[in-house]
C-alpha positions in Angstrom: 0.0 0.0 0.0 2.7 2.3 1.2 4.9 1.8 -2.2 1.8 2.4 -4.4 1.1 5.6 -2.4 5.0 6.5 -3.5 4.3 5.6 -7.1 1.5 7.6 -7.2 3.7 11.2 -5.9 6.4 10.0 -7.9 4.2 9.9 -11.0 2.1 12.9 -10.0 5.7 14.8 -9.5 7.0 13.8 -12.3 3.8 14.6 -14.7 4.0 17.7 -13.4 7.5 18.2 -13.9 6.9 17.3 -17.8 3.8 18.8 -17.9 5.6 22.2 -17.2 8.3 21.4 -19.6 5.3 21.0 -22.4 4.3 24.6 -21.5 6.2 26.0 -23.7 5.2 24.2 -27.0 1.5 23.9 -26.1 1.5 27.7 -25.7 2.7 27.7 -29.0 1.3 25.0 -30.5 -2.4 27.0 -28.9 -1.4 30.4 -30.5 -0.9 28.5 -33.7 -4.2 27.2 -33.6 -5.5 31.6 -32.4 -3.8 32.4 -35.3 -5.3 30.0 -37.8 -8.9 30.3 -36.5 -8.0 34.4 -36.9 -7.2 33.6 -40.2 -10.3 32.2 -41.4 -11.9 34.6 -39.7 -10.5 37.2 -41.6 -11.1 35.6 -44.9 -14.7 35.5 -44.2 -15.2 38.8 -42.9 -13.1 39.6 -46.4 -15.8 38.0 -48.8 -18.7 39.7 -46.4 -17.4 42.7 -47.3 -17.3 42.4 -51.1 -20.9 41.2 -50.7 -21.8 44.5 -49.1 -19.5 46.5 -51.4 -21.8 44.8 -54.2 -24.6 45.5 -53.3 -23.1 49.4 -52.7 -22.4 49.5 -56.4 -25.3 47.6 -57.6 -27.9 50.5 -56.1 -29.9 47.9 -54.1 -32.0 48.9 -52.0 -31.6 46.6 -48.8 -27.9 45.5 -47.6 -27.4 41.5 -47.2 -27.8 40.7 -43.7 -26.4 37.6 -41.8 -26.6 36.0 -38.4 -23.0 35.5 -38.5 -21.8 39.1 -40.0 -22.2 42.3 -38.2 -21.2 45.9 -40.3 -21.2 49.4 -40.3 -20.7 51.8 -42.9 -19.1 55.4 -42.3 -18.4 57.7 -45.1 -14.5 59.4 -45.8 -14.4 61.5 -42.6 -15.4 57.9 -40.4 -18.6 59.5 -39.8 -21.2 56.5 -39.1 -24.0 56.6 -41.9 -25.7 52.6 -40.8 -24.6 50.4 -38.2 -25.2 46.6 -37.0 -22.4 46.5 -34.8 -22.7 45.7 -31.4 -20.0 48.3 -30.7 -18.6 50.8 -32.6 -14.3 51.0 -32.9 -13.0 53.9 -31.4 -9.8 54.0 -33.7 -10.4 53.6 -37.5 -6.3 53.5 -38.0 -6.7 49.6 -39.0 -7.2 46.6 -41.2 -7.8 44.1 -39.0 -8.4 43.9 -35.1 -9.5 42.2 -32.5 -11.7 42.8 -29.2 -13.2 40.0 -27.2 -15.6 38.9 -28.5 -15.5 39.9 -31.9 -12.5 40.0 -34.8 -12.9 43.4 -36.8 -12.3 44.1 -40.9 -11.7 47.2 -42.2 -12.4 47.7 -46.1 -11.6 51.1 -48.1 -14.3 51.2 -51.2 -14.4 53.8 -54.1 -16.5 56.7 -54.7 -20.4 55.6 -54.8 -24.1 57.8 -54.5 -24.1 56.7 -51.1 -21.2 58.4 -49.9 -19.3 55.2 -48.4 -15.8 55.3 -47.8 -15.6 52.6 -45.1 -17.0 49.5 -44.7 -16.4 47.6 -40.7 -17.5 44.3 -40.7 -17.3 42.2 -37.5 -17.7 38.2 -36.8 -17.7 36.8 -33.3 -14.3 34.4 -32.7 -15.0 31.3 -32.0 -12.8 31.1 -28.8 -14.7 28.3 -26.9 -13.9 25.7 -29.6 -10.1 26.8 -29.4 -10.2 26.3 -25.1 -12.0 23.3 -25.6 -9.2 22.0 -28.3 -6.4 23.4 -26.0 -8.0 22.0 -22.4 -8.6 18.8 -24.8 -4.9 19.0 -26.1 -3.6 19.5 -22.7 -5.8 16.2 -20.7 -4.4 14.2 -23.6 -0.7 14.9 -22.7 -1.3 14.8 -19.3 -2.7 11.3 -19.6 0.0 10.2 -21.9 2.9 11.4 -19.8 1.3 9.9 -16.4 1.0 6.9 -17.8 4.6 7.0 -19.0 5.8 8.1 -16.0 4.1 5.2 -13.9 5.3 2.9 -16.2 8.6 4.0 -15.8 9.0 4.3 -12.6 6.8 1.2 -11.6 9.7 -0.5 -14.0 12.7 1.7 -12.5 11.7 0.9 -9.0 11.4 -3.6 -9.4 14.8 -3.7 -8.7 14.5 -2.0 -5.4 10.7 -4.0 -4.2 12.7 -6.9 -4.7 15.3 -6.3 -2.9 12.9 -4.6 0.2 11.0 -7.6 -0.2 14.3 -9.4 0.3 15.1 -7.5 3.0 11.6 -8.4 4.5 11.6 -11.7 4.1 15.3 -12.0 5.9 14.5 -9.6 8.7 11.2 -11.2 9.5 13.0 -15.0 9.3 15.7 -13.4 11.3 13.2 -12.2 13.8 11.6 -15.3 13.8 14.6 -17.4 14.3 16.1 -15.2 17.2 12.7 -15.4 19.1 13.1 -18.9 20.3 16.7 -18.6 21.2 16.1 -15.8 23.5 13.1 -17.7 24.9 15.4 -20.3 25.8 18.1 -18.5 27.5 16.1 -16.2 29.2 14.3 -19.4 30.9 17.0 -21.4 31.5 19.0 -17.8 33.1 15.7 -17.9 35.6 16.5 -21.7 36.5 20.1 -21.1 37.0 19.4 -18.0 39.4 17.2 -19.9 41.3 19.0 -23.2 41.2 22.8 -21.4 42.3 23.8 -18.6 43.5 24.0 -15.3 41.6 27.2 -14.5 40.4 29.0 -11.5 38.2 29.0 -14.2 35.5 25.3 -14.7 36.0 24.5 -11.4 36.0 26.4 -10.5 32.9 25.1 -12.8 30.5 21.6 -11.6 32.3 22.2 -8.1 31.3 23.8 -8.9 27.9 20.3 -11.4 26.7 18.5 -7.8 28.1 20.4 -5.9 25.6 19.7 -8.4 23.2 15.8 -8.2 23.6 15.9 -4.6 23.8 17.8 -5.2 20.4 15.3 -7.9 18.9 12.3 -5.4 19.7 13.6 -2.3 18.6 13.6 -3.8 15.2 11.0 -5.7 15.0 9.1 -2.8 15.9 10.5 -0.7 13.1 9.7 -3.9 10.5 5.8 -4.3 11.8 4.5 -0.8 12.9 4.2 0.5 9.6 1.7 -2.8 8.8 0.7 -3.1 12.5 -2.6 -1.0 14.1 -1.1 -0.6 17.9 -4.4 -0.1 19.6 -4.4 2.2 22.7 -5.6 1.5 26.4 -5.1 2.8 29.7 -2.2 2.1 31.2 -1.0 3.1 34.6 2.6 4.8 33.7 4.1 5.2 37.6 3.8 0.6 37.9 5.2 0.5 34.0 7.8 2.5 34.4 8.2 1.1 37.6 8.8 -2.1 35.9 10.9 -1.1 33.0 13.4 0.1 35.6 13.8 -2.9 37.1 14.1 -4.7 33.9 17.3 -2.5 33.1 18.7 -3.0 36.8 21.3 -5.8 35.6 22.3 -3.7 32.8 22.7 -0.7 34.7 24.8 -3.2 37.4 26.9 -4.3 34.9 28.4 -0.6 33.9 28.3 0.0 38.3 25.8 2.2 37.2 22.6 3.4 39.7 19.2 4.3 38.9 17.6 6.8 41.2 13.9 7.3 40.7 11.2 10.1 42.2 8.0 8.4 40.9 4.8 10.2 41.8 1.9 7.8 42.1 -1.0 6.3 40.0 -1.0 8.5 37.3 -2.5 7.2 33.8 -2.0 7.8 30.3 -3.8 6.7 27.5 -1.1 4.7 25.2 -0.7 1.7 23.4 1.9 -0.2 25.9 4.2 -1.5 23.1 4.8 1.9 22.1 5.2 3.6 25.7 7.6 0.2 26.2 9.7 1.7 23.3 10.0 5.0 24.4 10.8 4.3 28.0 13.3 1.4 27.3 15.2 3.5 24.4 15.8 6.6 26.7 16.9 4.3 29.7 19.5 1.9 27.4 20.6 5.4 26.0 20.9 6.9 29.6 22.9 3.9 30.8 25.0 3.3 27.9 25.9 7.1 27.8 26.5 7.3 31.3 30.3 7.4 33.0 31.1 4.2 34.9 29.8 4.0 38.5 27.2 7.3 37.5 24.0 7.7 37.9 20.6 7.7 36.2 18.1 10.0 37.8 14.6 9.0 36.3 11.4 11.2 37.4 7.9 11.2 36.9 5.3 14.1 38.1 2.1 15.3 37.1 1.6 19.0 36.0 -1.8 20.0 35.6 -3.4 17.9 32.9 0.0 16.3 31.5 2.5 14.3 33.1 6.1 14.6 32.5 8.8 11.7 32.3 12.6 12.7 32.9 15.5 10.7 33.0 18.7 12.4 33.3 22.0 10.9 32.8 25.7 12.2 34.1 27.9 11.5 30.9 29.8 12.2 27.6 26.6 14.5 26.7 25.4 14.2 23.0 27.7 16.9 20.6 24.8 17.2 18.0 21.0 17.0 19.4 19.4 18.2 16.5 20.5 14.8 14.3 20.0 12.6 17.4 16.6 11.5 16.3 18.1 10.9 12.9 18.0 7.0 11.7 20.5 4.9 11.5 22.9 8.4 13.8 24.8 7.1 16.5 26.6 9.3 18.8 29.6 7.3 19.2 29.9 4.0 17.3 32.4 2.5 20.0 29.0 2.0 22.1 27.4 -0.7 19.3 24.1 -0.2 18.5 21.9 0.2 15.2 21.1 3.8 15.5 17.0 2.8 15.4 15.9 3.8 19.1 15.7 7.1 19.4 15.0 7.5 15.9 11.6 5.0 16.7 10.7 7.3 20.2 11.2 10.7 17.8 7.6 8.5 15.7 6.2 7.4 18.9 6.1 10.8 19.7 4.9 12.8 16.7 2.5 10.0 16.6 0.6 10.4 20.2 1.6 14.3 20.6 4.4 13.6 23.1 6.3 16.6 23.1 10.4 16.1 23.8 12.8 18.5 25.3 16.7 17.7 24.9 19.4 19.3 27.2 23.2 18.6 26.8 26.4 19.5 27.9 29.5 17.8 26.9 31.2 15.8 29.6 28.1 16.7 31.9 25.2 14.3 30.9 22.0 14.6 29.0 18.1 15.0 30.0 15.0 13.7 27.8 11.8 14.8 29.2 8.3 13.9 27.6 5.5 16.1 27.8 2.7 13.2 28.2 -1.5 13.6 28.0 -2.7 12.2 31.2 -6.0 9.6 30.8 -8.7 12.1 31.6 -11.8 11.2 29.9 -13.5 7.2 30.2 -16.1 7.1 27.7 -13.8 8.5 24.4 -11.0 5.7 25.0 -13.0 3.2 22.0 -13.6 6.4 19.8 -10.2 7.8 20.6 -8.8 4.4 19.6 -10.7 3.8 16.5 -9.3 7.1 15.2 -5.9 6.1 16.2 
């Protein structure tokens, strides 16, 4: 769905692209066709106006009229001496002209009893048929190069919707295969802690299969929540949080790093928990992984007014750049591992539920990440609310 919605700008850009390019030879190739149509129109007003100058000589007594053909005949000084037109020209210092609606002719006759020097005749221009041609001219090409240009680009872009679907295919098989693994050990780490007694050992592979799942979710959230509806619910955010810390405490152990946390007290947001799970673990692995050895991690949560607002501070390297740290694939310091995906996935979490994000850093000092979170106010909108969503 998302790749035919690209085809469709890329097409759409492109036909417009071209379509602007044609300007130039439709406005000529639609003057051409002015020109032509002016043309005709002048040879017929010319052959009106022998008819009249006919009947001028011949001494008849009534003009030829027309429903077409419109005159007026004025005598040497271009006073009027009979009329038809609709409007009389204010300058006689012409052959031809031409004033919407009408084309004018000019004709200079000889001497005659009747005093006519001048005979105007008028005929209206046809100008509908010739916006008609030129709207008809320009649908046509715009058809014809849309077409080409989905064609083109549908072929152009096979290469690259193979080799997503490639990609797809191996990440979701990779997913798949890494799922029961970490299953396994994270079972069989449970038995071991309970059948012996913890160790450093112990606790390091602990916190390393930790970094691993944070690993495995980060990007198998990035694979499915393009494809995935992540419905929302109420979640109370002081327990989750609550939990999430304690998830990261062997991680946090392993660097001699502490987590101090200030959490005020059943306070409820309305979420989908996969997502808030993101958000929360990203900016806690970033706090501790960022933090100097044997620092601290100072994680708050407090309620202000209608909102709630999640900080966790760190006392680190700092990040140099915070404008690019939301980029994809942008890590701060590539000695640290990492893909580069989890703070880029909180940055869409975020413009996604209306979280708003604050970043303060100083070099060598640490880093703060506070969230600006909608606190779960109103019961009876959470199915509406979530239906939207």
């Amino acid at each position: 769905m998302y790749q035919s919605r690209d085809e469709g700008k890329a097409s759409f850009f492109y036909t417009i692209l071209i379509m602007f390019l044609f300007m130039i030879p439709n406005y000529f190739a639609i003057k051409a066709t002015i020109d032509k149509e002016l043309f005709i129109n002048k040879l017929s007003l010319m052959e009106w106006s022998n008819e009249i100058e006919k009947s001028i000589y011949s001494n008849e007594e009534e003009l030829p009229r027309s429903v077409k053909f419109k005159f007026g005949l004025y005598d040497q000084n271009h006073n009027l001496i009979v009329s038809h037109l609709d409007e009389e020209p204010i300058n006689f210092n012409f052959e031809t002209f031409t004033k919407y609606p009408y084309m004018y002719y000019q004709k200079n006759i000889d001497a005659n009893i009747h005093n006519v020097a001048y005979i105007v005749c008028a005929v209206r221009v046809n100008y509908s048929s010739i916006f008609m041609m030129a709207t008809l001219l320009c649908l046509i090409i715009l058809v014809i190069i849309y077409s080409f240009s989905r064609i083109m680009i549908r072929n152009t872009t096979i290469p690259y919707k193979m080799m997503q679907k490639y990609m797809d295919d191996f990440f979701n098989d990779a997913m798949h295969e890494l799922k029961t693994p970490l299953g396994v050990i994270n079972v069989n780490i449970e038995l071991l802690k309970k059948l012996s007694q913890e160790s450093k050992h112990l606790k390091r592979i602990q916190a390393a299969t930790k970094q691993m799942q944070m690993t495995y979710e980060d990007i198998e959230y990035y694979i499915k929540h393009k494809n995935i509806k992540y419905s929302k619910e109420k979640i109370n955010i002081s327990e989750f949080l609550k939990s999430r810390i304690a998830f990261f405490e062997d991680i946090a152990l392993s660097k001699s790093i502490s987590i101090y946390q200030d959490i005020q007290e059943d306070l409820e947001v309305f979420l989908n928990k996969t997502e808030l799970q993101r958000l929360i673990d990203n900016t806690l692995s970033n706090a501790i992984k960022y933090s100097n050895f044997q620092g601290e991690v100072v994680v708050k949560l407090s309620k202000e007014g209608d909102k709630c607002f999640l900080k966790v501070q760190d006392h680190g390297v700092g990040i140099k750049d915070v404008k690019s740290v939301f980029d994809r694939f942008k890590r701060e310091d590539t000695a640290q591992g990492g893909f580069g995906l989890g703070l880029n996935i909180v940055k869409n979490i975020c413009i996604k539920n209306n979280i708003h994000i604050q970043i303060g850093s100083h070099e060598n000092e640490g880093t703060v990440f506070v969230y600006d979170i909608a606190l779960y106010r109103v019961k009876f909108l959470d199915k509406a609310e979530n239906e939207i969503e």
